[in-house]
C-alpha positions as CSV (number, residue, x, y, z in Angstrom):
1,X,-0.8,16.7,-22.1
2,X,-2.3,13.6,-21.3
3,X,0.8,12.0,-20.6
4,X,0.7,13.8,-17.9
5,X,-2.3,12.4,-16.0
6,X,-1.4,8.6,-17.7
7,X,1.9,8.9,-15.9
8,X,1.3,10.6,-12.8
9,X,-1.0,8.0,-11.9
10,X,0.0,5.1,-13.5
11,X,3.9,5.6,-11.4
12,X,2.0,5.5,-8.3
13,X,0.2,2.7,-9.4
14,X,3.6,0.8,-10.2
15,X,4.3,1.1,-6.6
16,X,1.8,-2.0,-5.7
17,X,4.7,-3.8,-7.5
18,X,7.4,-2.8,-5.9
19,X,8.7,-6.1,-3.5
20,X,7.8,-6.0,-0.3
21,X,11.2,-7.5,1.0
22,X,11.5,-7.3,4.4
23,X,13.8,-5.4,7.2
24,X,17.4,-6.1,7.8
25,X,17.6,-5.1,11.4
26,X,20.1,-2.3,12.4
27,X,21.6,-1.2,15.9
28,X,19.5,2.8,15.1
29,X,17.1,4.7,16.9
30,X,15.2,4.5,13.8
31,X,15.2,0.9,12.9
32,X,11.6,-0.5,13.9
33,X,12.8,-3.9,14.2
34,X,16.6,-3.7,15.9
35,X,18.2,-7.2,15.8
36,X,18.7,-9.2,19.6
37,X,21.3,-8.6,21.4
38,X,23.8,-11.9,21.4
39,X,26.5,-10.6,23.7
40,X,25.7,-12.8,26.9
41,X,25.7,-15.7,24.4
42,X,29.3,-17.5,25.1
43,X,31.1,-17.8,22.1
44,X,31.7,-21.8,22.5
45,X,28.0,-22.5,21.9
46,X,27.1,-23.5,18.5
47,X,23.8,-21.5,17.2
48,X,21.2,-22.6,15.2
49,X,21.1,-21.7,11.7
50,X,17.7,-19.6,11.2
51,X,15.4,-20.8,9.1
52,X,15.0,-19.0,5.9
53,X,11.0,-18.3,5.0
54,X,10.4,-17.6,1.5
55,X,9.3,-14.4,0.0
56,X,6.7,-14.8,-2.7
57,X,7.9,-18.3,-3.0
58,X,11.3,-17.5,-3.5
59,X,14.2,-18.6,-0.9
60,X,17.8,-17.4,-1.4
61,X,19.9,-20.7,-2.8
62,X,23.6,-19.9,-2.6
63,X,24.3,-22.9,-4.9
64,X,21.8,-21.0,-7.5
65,X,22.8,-18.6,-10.4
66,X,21.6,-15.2,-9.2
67,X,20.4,-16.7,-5.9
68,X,17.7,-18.7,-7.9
69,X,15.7,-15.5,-8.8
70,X,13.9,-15.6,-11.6
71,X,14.5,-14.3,-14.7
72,X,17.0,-16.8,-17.6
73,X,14.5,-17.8,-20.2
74,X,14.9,-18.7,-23.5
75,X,17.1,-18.5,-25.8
76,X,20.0,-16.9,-23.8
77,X,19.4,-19.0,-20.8
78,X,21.8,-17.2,-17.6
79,X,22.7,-14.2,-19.4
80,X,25.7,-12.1,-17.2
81,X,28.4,-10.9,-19.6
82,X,29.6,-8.3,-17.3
83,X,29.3,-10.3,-14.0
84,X,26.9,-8.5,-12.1
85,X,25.8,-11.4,-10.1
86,X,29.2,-13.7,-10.4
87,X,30.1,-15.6,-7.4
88,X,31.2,-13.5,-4.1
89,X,28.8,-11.2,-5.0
90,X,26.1,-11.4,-1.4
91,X,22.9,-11.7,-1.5
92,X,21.9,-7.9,-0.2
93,X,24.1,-6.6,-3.8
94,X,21.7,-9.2,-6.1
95,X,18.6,-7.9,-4.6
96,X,19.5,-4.6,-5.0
97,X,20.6,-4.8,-8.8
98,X,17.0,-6.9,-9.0
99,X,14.9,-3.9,-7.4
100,X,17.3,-1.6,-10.1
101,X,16.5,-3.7,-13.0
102,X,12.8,-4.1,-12.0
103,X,12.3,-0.3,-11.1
104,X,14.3,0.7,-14.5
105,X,12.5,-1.9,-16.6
106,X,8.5,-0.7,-15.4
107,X,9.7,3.4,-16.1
108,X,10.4,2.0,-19.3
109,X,7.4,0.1,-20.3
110,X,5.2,3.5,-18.8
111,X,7.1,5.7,-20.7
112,X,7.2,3.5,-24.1
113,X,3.2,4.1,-24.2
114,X,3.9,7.7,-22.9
115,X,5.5,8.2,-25.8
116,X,2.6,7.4,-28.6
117,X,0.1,8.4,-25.9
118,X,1.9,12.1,-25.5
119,X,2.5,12.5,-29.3
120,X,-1.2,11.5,-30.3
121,X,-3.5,12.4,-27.4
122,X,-4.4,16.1,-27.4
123,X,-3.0,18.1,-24.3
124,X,-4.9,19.9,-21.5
125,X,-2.6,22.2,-21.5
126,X,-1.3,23.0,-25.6
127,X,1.7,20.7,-25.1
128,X,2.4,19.8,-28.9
129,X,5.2,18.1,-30.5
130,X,7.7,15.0,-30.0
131,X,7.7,13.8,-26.9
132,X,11.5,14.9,-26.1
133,X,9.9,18.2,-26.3
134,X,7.4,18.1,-24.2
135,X,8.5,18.1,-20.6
136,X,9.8,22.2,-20.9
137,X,6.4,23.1,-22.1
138,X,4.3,22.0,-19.2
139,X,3.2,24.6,-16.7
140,X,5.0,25.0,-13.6
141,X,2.2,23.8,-11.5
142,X,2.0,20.5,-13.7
143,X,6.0,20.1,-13.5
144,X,5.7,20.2,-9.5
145,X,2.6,17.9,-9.4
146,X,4.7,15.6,-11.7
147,X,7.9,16.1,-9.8
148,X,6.3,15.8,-6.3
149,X,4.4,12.5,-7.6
150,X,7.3,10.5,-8.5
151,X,9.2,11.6,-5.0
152,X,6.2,10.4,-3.0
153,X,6.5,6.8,-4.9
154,X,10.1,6.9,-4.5
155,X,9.8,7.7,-0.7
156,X,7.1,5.1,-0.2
157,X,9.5,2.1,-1.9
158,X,12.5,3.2,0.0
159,X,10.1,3.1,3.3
160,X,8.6,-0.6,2.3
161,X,12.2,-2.1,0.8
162,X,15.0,-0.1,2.3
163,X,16.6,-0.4,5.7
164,X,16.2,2.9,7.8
165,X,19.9,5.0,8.3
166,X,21.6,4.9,10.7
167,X,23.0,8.4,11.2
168,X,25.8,7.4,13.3
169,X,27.4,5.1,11.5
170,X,25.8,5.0,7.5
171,X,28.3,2.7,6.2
172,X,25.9,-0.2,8.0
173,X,22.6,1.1,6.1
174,X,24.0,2.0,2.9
175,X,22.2,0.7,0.4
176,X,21.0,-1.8,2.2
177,X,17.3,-3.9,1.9
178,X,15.1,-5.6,4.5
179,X,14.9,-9.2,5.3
180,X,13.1,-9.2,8.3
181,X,9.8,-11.1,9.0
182,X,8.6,-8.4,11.6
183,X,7.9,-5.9,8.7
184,X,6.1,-8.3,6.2
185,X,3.7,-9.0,9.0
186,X,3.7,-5.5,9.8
187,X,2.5,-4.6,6.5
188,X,0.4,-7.1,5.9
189,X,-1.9,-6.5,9.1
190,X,-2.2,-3.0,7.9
191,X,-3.3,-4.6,4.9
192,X,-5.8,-6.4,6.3
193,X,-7.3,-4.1,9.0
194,X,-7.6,-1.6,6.3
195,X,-9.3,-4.0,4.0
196,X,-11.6,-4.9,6.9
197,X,-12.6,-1.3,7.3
198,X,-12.9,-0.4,4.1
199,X,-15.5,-3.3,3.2
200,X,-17.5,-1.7,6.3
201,X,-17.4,2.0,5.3
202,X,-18.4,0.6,1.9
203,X,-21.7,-0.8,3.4
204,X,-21.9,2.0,5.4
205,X,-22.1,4.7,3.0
206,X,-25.0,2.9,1.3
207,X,-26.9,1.9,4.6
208,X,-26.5,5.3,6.2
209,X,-27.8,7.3,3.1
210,X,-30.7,4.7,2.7
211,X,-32.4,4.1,5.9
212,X,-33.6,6.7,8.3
213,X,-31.3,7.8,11.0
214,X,-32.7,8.2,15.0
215,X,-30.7,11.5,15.2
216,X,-32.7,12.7,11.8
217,X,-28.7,12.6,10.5
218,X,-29.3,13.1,6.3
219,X,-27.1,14.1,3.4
220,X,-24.4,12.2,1.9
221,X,-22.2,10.2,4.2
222,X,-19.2,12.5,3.9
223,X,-21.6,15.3,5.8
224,X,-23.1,12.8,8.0
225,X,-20.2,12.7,10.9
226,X,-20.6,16.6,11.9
227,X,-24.6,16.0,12.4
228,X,-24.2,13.2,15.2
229,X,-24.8,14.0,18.5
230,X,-21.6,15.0,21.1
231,X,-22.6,11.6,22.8
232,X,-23.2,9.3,19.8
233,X,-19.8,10.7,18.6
234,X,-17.8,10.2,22.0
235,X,-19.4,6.3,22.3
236,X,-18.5,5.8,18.7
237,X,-14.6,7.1,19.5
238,X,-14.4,5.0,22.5
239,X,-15.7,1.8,20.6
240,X,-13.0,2.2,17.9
241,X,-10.3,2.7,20.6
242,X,-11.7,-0.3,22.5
243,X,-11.4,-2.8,19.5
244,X,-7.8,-1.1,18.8
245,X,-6.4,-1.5,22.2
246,X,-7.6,-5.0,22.6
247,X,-6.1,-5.6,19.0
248,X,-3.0,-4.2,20.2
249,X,-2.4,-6.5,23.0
250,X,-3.4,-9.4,20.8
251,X,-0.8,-9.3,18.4
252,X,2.1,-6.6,19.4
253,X,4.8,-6.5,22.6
254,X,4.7,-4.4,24.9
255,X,6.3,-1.9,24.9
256,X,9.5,-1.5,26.6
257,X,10.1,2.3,28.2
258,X,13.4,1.8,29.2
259,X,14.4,1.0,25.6
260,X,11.4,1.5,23.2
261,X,13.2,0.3,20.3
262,X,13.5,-2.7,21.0
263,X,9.7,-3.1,21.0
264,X,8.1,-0.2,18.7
265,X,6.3,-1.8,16.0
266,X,7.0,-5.1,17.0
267,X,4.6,-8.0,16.5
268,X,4.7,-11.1,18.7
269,X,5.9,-14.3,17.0
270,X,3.2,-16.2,17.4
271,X,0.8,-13.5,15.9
272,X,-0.5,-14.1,12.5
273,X,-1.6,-10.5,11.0
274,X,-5.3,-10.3,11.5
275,X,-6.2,-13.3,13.3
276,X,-7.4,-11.3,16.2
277,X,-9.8,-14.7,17.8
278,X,-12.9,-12.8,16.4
279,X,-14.5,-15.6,14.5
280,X,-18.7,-15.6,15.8
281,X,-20.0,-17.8,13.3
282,X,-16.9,-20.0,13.3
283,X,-16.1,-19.0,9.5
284,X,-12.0,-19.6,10.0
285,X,-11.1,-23.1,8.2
286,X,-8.9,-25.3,10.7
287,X,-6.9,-26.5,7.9
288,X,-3.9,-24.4,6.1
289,X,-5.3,-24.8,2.5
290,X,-8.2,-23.6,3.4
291,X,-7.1,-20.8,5.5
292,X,-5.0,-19.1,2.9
293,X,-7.5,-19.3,0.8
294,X,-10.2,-17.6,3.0
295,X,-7.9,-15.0,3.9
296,X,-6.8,-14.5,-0.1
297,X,-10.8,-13.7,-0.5
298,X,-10.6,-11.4,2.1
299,X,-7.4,-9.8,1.0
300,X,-9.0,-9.2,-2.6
301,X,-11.9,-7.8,-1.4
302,X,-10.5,-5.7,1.2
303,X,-8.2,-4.6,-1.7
304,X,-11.3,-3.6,-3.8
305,X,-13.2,-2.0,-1.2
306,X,-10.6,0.4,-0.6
307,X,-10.6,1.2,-4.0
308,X,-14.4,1.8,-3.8
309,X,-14.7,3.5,-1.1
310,X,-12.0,6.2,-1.9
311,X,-13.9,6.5,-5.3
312,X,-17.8,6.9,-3.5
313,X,-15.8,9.4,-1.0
314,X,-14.2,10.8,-3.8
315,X,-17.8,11.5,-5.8
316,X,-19.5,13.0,-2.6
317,X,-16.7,15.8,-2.4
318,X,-17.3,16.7,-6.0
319,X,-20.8,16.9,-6.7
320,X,-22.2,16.8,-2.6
321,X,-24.8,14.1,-3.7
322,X,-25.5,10.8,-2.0
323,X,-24.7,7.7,-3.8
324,X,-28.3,6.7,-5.2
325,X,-28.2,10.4,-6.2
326,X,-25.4,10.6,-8.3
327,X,-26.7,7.2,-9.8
328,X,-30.4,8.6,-10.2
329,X,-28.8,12.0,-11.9
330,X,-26.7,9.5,-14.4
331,X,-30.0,7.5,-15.7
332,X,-31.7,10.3,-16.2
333,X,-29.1,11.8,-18.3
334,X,-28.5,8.9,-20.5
335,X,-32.5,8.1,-20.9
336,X,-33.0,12.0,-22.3
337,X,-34.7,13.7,-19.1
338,X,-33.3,16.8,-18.1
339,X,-32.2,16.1,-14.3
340,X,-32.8,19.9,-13.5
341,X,-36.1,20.1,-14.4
342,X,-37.5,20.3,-11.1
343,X,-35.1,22.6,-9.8
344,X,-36.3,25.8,-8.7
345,X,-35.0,28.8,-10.3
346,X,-32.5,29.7,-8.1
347,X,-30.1,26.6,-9.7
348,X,-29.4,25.2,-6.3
349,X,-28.2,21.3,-7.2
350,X,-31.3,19.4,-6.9
């Protein structure tokens, strides 16, 4: 049943859709982000009206239809026979019928390929038939992988979109989206330290299976960790705490014992997610143009490099070969030479 693996992994890949809305602070132990406390704050003074910052380009417009989301093209124009975004309806209701129609509308374009794909792909596991038909004939182990799949996705969105609950009073969180900054920054530096390692480990893998090691450390990269020395591995640990402690007093408060959430995951305001003032060659652009687009490049290939590095780790598990290996095994097969032909007898992978 290939609709099987199709779907499994193409849901999960539906989640790099989902909008990364931000948090909509609420008084909860569990809220990363609570909002300030305006009690001292005497009534009489006026406050200023925050300033809304857009999300993917888009800023709420209570003057708009629908907020001034996208979406009325052609020939219908501002289609809402039944009202769903009429006036009086807030903001937090339109954004979550949005996430509902955008969630709905992506299950249905997966599972409109599922369909043909299902019905005229052969199945791993003797699934035959209409499509309808299909889902009481796969194994239990399949159904559970399936099942288990799609509840990770779900849990991820409603951690990315969704405001935590608060289990003391739910009728606050109910329902209810982000829109706070603090979590879009959040995200995004986890983006980008991530990206950052990833385009290291990608180098890595190649350099440390290439050139020859001073602790005679060999093998593929994945076996390479256990073979370093106890020092060499407690000066490597301390390094990578070093750089995260100093990155942690860069860019997030400190935290506040008496009331820690107030301050857990908190950025400072004047952070930007990844500018951490390590710039040696004096690469970062002083201008805004040219700073979104150095750290776009850097987002895309951070982006890729996880990608390739979870595939080379994922190779090394399988078939235990190095890199060059596995790409040496591949040419040999595809020119006609037998890659086990100098492999002794005993059929150890050679």
């Amino acid at each position: 049943m290939m609709k099987l693996a199709i779907l499994s992994t193409t849901i999960a890949v539906t989640a790099a859709f989902a909008p990364i809305s931000s948090h909509s602070a609420a008084k909860s132990s569990l809220c990363s982000t609570p909002e300030e406390d305006t009690s001292d704050i005497p009534a009489d003074i006026p406050q200023p009206v925050p300033a809304v910052r857009p999300i993917n380009g888009w800023v709420p417009d209570e003057t708009a239809k629908c907020y001034g989301l996208p979406g009325a093209v052609a020939p219908t124009g501002y289609f809402d026979p039944l009202g769903f975004a009429q006036a009086g309806i807030t903001l937090n209701e339109i954004k979550r019928n949005r996430e509902a129609e955008l969630m709905h509308g992506r299950v249905a374009m997966l599972a409109t390929v599922g369909y043909f794909v299902a019905e005229q792909v052969p199945s791993p596991f003797g699934i035959t038939g209409p499509a309808n038909d299909q889902l009481q004939q796969m194994p239990a182990v399949a159904f559970v992988m399936l099942s288990s799949t799609i509840a990770a996705v779900e849990i991820r969105r409603a951690q990315i979109g969704w405001v935590e609950p608060d289990l003391g009073d739910w009728t606050k969180t109910l329902w209810k989206l982000r829109d706070n900054l603090n979590d879009i920054k959040r995200n995004r530096e986890a983006e980008v330290m991530h990206g950052r390692v990833a385009m290291l480990a990608t180098v890595g893998y190649f350099v440390g299976e290439q050139l020859p090691s001073p602790f005679g450390i060999v093998g593929p990269a994945n076996d390479q960790l256990q073979q370093m020395p106890a020092p060499v591995f407690a000066l490597f640990s301390a390094t990578i705490a070093a750089l995260e402690i100093r990155r942690a007093k860069i860019g997030w408060v400190e935290p506040d014992f008496g009331d820690w959430t107030k301050t857990l995951w908190k950025l400072r305001d004047n952070y930007y997610p990844g500018d951490v003032g390590f710039d040696p060659l004096g690469l970062k652009p002083t201008d805004a143009t040219g700073f979104a687009n150095m750290q776009t490049r850097e987002l895309q290939n951070g982006r890729l490099a996880m990608i390739g590095w979870a595939g080379m780790c994922a190779q090394e598990l399988v078939n235990h070969r190095t890199i060059m290996d596995t790409i040496d095994f591949y040419n040999k097969i595809y020119s006609g030479v037998n890659p086990y032909e100098n492999c002794g007898a005993d059929g150890i992978i050679c």
